[in-house]
ROVEXMAR-676865 format. One record per residue (C-alpha): x, z, y; residue number from 1; residue in one letter. Coordinates in steps of 0.5 Angstrom, whole numbers, plus 2048, in hexadecimal, padded with zeros to 3 digits. Example, Ala and Ser with C-alpha at 12.3 -4.5 7.8 and 13.67 -1.06 7.14 Angstrom:
u=819 w=810 v=7F7 n=1 res=A
u=81B w=80E v=7FE n=2 res=S
END
This chain:
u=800 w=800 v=800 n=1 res=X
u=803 w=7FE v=807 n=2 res=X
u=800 w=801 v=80E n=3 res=X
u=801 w=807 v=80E n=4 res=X
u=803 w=80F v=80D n=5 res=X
u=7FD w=813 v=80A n=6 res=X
u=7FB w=819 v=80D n=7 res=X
u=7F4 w=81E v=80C n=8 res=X
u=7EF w=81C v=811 n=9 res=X
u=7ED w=821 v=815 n=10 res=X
u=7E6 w=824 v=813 n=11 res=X
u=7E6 w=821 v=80C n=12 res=X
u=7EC w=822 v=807 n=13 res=X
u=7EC w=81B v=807 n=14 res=X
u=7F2 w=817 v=808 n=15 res=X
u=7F3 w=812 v=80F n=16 res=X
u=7F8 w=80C v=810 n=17 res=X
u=7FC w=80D v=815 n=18 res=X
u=7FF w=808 v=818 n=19 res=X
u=7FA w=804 v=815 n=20 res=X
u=7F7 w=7FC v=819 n=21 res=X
u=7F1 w=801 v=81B n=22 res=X
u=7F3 w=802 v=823 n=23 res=X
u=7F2 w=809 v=827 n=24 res=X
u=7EB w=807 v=82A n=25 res=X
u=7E9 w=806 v=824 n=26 res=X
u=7EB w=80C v=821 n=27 res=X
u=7E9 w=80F v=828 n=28 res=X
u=7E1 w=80D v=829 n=29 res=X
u=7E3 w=80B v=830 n=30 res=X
u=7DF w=805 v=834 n=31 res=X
u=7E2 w=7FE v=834 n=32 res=X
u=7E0 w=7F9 v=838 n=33 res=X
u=7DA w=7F7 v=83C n=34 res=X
u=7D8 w=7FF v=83B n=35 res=X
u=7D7 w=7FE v=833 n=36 res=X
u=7DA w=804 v=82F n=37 res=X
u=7DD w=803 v=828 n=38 res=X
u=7DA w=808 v=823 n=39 res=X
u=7E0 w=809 v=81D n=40 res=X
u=7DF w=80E v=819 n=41 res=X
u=7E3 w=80F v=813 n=42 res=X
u=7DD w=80D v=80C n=43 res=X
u=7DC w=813 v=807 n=44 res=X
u=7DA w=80F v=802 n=45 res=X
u=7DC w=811 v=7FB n=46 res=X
u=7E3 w=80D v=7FA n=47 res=X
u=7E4 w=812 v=800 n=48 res=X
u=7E2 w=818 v=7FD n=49 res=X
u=7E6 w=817 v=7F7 n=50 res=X
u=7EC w=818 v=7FB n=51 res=X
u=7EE w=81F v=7F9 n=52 res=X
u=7F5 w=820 v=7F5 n=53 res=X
u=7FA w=81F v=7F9 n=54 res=X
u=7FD w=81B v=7F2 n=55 res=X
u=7F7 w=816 v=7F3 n=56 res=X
u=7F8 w=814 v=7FB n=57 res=X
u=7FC w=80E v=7F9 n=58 res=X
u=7F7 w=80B v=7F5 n=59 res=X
u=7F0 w=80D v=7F9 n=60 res=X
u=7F2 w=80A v=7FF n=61 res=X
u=7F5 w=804 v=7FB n=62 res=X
u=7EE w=804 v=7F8 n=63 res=X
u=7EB w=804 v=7FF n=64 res=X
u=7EE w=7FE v=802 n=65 res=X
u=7ED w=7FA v=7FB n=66 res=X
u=7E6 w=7FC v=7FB n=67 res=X
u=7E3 w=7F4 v=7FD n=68 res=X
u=7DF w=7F5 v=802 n=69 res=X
u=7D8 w=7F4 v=805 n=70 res=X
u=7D7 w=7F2 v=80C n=71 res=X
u=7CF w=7F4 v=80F n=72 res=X
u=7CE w=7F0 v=816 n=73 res=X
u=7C7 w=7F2 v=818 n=74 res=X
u=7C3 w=7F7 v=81C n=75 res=X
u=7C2 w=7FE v=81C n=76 res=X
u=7BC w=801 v=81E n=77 res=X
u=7B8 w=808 v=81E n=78 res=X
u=7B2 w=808 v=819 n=79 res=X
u=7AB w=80B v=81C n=80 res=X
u=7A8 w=80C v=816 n=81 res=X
u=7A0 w=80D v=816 n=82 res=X
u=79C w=80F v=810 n=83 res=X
u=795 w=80C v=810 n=84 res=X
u=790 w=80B v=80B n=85 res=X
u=78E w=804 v=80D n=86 res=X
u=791 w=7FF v=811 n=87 res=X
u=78D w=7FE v=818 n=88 res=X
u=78A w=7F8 v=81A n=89 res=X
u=78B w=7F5 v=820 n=90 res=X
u=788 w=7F9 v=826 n=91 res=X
u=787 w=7FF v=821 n=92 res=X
u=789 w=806 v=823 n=93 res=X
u=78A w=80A v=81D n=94 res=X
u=78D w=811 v=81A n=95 res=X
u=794 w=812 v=817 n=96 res=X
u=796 w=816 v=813 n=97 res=X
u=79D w=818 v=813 n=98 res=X
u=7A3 w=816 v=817 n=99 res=X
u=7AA w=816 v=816 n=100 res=X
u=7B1 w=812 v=819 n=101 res=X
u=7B5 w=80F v=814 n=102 res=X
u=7BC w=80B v=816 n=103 res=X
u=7BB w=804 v=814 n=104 res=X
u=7BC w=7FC v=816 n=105 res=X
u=7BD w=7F7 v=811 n=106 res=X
u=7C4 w=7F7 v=812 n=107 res=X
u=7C6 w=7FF v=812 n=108 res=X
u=7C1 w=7FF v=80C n=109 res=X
u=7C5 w=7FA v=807 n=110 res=X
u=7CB w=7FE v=809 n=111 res=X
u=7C8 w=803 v=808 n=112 res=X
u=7C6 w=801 v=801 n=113 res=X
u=7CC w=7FE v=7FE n=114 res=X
u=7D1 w=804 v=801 n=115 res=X
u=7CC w=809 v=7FE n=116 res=X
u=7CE w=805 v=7F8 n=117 res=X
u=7D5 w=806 v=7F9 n=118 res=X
u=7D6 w=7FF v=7FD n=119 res=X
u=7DD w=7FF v=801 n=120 res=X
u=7D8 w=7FC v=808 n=121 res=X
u=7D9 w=7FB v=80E n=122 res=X
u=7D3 w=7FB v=814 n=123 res=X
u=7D4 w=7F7 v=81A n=124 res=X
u=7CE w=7F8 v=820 n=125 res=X
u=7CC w=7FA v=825 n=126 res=X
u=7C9 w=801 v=827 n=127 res=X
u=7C6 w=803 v=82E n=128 res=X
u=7C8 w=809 v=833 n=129 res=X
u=7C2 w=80E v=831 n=130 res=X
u=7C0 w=814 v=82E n=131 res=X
u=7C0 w=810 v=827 n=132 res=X
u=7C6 w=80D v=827 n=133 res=X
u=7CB w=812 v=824 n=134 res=X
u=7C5 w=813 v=81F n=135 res=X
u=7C5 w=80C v=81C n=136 res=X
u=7CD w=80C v=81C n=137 res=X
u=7CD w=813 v=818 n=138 res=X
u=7C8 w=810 v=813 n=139 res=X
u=7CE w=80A v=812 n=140 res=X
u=7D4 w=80F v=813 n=141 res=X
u=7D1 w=814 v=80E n=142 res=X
u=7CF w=80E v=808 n=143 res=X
u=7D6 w=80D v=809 n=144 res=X
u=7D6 w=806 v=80D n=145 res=X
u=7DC w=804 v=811 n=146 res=X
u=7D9 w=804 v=819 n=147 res=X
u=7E0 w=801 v=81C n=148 res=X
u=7DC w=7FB v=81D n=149 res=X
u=7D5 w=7FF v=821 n=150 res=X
u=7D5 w=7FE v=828 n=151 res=X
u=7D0 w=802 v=82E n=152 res=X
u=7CE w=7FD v=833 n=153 res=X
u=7C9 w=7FF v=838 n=154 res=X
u=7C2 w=801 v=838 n=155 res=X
u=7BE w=803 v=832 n=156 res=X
u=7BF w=803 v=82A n=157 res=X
u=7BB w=7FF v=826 n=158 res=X
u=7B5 w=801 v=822 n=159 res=X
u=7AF w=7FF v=81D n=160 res=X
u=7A8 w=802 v=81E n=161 res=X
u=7A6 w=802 v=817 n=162 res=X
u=79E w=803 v=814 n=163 res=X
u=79E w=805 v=80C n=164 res=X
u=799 w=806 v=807 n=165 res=X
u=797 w=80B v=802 n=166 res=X
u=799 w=804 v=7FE n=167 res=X
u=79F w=803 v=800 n=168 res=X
u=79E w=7FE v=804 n=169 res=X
u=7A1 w=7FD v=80C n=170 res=X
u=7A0 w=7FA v=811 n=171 res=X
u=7A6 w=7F9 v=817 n=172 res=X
u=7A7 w=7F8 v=81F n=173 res=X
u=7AE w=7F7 v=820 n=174 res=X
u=7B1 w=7F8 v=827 n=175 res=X
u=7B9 w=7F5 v=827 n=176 res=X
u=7BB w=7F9 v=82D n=177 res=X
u=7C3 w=7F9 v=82C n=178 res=X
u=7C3 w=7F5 v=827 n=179 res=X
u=7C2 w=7EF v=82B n=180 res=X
u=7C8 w=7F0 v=82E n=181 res=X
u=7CD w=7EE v=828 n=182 res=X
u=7CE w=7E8 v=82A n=183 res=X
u=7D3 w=7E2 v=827 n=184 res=X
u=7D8 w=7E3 v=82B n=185 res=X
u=7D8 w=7EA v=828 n=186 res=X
u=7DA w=7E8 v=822 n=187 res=X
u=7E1 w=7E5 v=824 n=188 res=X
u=7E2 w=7EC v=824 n=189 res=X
u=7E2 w=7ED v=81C n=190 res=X
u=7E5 w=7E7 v=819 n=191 res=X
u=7EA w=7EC v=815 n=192 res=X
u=7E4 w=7F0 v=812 n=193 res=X
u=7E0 w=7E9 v=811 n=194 res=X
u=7E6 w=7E5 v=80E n=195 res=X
u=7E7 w=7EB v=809 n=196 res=X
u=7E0 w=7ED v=807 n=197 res=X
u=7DE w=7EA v=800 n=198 res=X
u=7D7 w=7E9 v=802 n=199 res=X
u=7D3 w=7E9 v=809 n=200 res=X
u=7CD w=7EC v=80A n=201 res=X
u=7C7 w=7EB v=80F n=202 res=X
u=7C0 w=7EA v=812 n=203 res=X
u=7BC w=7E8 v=817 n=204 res=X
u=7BB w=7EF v=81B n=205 res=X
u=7C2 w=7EC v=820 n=206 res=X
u=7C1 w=7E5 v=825 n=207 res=X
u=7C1 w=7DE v=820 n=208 res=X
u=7C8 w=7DC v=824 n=209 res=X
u=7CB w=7E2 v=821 n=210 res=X
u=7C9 w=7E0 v=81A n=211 res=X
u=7CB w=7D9 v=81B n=212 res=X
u=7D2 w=7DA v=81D n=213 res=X
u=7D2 w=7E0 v=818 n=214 res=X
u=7D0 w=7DA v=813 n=215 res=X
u=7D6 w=7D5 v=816 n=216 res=X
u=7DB w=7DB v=816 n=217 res=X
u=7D9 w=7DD v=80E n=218 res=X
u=7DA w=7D6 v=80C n=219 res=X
u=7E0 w=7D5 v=80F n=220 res=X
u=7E3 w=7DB v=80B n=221 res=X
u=7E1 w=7DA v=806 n=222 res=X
u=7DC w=7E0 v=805 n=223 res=X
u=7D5 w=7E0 v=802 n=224 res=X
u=7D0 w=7E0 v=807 n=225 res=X
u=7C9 w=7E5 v=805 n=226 res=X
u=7C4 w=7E3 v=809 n=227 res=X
u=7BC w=7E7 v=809 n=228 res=X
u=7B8 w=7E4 v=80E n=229 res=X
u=7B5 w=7E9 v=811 n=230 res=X
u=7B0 w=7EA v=816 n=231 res=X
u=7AE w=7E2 v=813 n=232 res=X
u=7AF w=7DD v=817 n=233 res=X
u=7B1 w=7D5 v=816 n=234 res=X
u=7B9 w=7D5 v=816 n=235 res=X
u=7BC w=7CE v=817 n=236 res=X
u=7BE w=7C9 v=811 n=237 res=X
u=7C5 w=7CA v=815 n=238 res=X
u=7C6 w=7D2 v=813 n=239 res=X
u=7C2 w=7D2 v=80C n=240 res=X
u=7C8 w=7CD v=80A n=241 res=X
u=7CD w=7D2 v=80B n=242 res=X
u=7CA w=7D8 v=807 n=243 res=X
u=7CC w=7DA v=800 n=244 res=X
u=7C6 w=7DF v=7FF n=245 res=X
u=7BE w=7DE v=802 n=246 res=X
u=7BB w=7E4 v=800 n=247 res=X
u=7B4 w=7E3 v=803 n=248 res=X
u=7AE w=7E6 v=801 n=249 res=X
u=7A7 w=7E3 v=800 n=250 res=X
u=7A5 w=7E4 v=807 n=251 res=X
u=7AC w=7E1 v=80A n=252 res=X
u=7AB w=7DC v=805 n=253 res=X
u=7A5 w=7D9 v=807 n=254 res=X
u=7A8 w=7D8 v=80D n=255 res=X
u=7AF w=7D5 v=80E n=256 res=X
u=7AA w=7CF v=808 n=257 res=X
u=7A6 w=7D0 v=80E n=258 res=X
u=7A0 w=7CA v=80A n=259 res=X
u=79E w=7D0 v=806 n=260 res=X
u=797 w=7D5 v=809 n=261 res=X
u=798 w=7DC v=80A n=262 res=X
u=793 w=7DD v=804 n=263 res=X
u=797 w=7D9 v=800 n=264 res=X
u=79A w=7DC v=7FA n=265 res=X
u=7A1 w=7DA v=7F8 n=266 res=X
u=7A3 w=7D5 v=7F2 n=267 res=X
u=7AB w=7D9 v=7F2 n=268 res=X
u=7AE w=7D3 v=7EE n=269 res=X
u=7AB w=7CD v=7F3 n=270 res=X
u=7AC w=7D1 v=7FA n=271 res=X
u=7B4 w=7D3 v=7F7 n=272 res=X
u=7B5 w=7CC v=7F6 n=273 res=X
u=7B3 w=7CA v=7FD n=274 res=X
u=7B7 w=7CE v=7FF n=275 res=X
u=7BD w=7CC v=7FB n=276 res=X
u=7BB w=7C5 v=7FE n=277 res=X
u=7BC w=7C8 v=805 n=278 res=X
u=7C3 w=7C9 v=804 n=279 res=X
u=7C3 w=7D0 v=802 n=280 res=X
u=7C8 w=7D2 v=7FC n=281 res=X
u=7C4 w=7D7 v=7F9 n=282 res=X
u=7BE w=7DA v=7F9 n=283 res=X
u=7BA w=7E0 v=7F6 n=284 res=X
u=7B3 w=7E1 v=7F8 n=285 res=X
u=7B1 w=7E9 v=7F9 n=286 res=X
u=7AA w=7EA v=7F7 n=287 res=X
u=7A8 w=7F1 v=7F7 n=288 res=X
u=7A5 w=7F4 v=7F1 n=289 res=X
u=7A6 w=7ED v=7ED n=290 res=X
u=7AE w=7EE v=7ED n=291 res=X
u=7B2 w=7E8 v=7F1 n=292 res=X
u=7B4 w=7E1 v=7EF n=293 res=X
u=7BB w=7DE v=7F0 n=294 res=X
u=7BE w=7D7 v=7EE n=295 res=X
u=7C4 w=7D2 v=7F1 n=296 res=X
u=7CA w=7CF v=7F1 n=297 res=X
u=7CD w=7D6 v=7EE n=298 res=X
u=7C7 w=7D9 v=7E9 n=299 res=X
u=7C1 w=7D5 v=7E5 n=300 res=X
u=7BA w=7D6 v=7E7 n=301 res=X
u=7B9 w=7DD v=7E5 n=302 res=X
u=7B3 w=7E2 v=7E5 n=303 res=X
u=7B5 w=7E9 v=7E6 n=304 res=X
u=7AF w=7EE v=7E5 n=305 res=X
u=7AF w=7F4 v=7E9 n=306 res=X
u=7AF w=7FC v=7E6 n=307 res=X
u=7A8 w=7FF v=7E6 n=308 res=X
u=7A9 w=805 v=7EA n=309 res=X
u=7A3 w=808 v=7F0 n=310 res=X
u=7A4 w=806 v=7F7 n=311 res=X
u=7A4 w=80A v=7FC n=312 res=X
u=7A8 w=806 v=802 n=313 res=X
u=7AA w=7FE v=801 n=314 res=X
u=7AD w=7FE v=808 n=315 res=X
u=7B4 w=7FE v=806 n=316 res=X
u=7B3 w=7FB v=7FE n=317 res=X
u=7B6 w=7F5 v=801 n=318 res=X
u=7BC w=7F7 v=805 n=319 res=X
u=7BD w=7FC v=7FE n=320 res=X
u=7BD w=7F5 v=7FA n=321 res=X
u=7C2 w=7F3 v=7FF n=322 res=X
u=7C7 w=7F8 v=800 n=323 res=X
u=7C6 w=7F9 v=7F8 n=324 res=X
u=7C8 w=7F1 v=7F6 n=325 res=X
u=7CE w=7F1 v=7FB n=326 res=X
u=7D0 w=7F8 v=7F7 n=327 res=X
u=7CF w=7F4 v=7F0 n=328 res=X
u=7D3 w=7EE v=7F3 n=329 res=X
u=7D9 w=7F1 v=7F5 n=330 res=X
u=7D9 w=7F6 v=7EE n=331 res=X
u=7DA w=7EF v=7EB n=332 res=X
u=7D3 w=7EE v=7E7 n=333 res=X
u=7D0 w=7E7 v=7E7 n=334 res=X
u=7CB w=7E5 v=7EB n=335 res=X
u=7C4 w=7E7 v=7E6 n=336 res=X
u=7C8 w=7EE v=7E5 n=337 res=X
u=7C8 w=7EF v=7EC n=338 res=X
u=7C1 w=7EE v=7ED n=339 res=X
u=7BF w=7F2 v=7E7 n=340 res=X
u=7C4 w=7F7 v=7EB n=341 res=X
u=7C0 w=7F6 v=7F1 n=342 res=X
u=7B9 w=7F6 v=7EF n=343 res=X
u=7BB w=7FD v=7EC n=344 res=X
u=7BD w=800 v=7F3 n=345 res=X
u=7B7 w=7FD v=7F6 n=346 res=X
u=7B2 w=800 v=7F1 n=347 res=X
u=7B6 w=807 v=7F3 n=348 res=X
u=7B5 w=806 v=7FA n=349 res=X
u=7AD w=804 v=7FB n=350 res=X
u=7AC w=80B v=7F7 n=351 res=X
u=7AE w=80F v=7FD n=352 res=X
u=7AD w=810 v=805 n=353 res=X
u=7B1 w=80D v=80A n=354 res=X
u=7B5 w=806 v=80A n=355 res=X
u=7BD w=80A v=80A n=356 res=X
u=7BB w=810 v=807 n=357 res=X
u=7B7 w=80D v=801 n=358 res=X
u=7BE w=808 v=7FE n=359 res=X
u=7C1 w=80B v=7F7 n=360 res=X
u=7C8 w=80D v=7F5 n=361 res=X
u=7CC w=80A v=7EF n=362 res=X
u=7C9 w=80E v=7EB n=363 res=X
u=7C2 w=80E v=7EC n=364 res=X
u=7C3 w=806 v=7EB n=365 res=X
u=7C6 w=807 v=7E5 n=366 res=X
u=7C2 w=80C v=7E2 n=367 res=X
u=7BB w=807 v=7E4 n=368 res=X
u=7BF w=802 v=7E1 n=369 res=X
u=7BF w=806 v=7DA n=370 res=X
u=7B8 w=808 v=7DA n=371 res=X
u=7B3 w=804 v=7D6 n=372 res=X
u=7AD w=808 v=7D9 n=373 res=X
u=7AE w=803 v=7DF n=374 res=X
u=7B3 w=7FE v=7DD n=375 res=X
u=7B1 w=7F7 v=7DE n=376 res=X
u=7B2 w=7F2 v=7D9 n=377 res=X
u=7B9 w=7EE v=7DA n=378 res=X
END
């Protein structure tokens, strides 16, 4: 290992690198340019915490910077979360029953997801300068997230106002905020991190310039693009041939095919293939409680059923998948395994309140993965 003498960190027994690429404001937190203030924290995540006997320091830290890395570009929200017994329709006041706040965005809760997992991440966003900032960035830190890359701008965070029912389902007004604010230019400032990421990860909860320039630096690496797009909207030919991974859901589905009604249900194997057609590499159609669907130039057609488990909160159930299927990747299993891998963390997730707070550790994967009382068939 180069780069560095090893010394304890300072409030985790954990050893830092000194002398390391990382700079002083990075270590620091103190505000860079245009008054955005870096927010890097060493990550706690389990590499970390198994750096105890001063005989294993070496192979920790080499383990650390082996570890391949994903890279999470996307939002960070505040989630206000209100429990309802039924949807409202339009111009009708109706009573709540619970409220709770939860940290969330598409792109913290994949990252959240594949760190619970174990996953080396890298989370690369933008938060605001209010009272919920240094809540959201806690979130990530304590997951084990590296936050090098997770700037303040002005104004405030972004946040989802979010409706669930005692079925599980949710419905989701996003308020970007901060998140408007990572711009492509932006994105010039993390090429080391984007270069050397074995996947990236992303949505569309940060501006579609961001996403495209994103695509075009991915390509230029090298690396594998996963795409949710989501909140869905039709996307430019010119994007989807530049990604690896679609994961749309029925309703995102319907929309980037744009021929199909609202009502219409979905033929998996008919809309994957038009999307294919589009330019897109591969495709895996996430459809709830009826398991997903993935084919391309990298996997067959195959049709992964979900476990059977009781739904209490879909909110996160697709960034779970996300964040478990780039996890899976980068442990080296083939893209069906993943999926499999995938739908297990999300059927965990959709058993639990709150969209960060509801993703599983490792163990809990595995453990679902060896019950035959919920198992799917694979």
């Amino acid at each position: 290992m180069a780069g560095g003498i090893i010394a304890f960190g300072r409030d985790d027994g954990v050893p830092n690198i000194i002398g390391s690429n990382r700079s002083q404001a990075e270590r620091s937190g103190r505000k860079s340019s245009a008054g955005e203030q870096d927010n890097s924290r060493t990550p706690r995540g389990t590499a970390h915490r198994r750096c105890v006997l001063i005989s294993k320091w070496y192979t920790c830290v080499e383990s650390i910077h082996m570890k391949k890395k994903i890279v999470v570009v996307g939002s960070i929200n505040l989630d206000l979360v209100a429990s309802v017994q039924r949807m409202p329709v339009s111009g009708e006041t109706i009573a709540g029953r619970t409220f709770s706040t939860y940290p969330g965005g598409k792109g913290a809760n994949q990252a959240v997801g594949a760190a619970r997992l174990g996953g080396n991440v890298v989370m690369i966003g933008r938060l605001g300068q209010d009272v919920f900032a240094p809540q959201l960035l806690d979130a990530l830190t304590s997951a084990g997230i590296a936050t090098h890359c997770v700037r303040n701008v002005a104004g405030p965070s972004g946040s989802a106002i979010i409706m669930v029912t005692p079925e599980g389902d949710n419905s989701i007004v996003v308020i970007p905020a901060a998140n408007e604010s990572l711009q492509p230019k932006d994105l010039d400032l993390y090429l080391d991190e984007l270069r050397n990421a074995s996947v990236i990860l992303t949505q569309l909860e940060i501006p579609l310039p961001t996403v495209e320039r994103l695509a075009q630096l991915a390509m230029e690496f090298n690396v594998p693009l996963m795409l949710d797009p989501a909140p869905a909207r039709e996307l430019p030919q010119s994007l989807l041939r530049m990604v690896t991974w679609l994961t749309p859901n029925e309703t995102e589905t319907k929309v980037l095919l744009r021929h199909l009604d609202a009502d219409e249900s979905i033929a998996p194997e008919a809309c994957a293939q038009s999307l294919l057609d589009s330019g897109v590499r591969n495709v895996i159609l996430k459809m709830g409680a009826k398991g997903v669907f993935l084919s391309g130039s990298d996997v067959s057609s195959t049709y992964i059923p979900s476990f059977r488990v009781r739904s209490v909160d879909t909110t996160a159930a697709g960034d779970a998948f996300n964040g478990g299927f780039a996890y899976a990747l980068t442990e080296g299993m083939n893209p069906v395994e993943a999926a499999h891998f995938a739908n297990a963390v999300a059927a965990i997730s959709v058993t639990r309140t709150g969209a960060q707070p509801s993703m599983p550790m490792l163990s809990e994967v595995e453990a679902m993965l060896n019950r035959t009382d919920v198992a799917a068939s694979f």
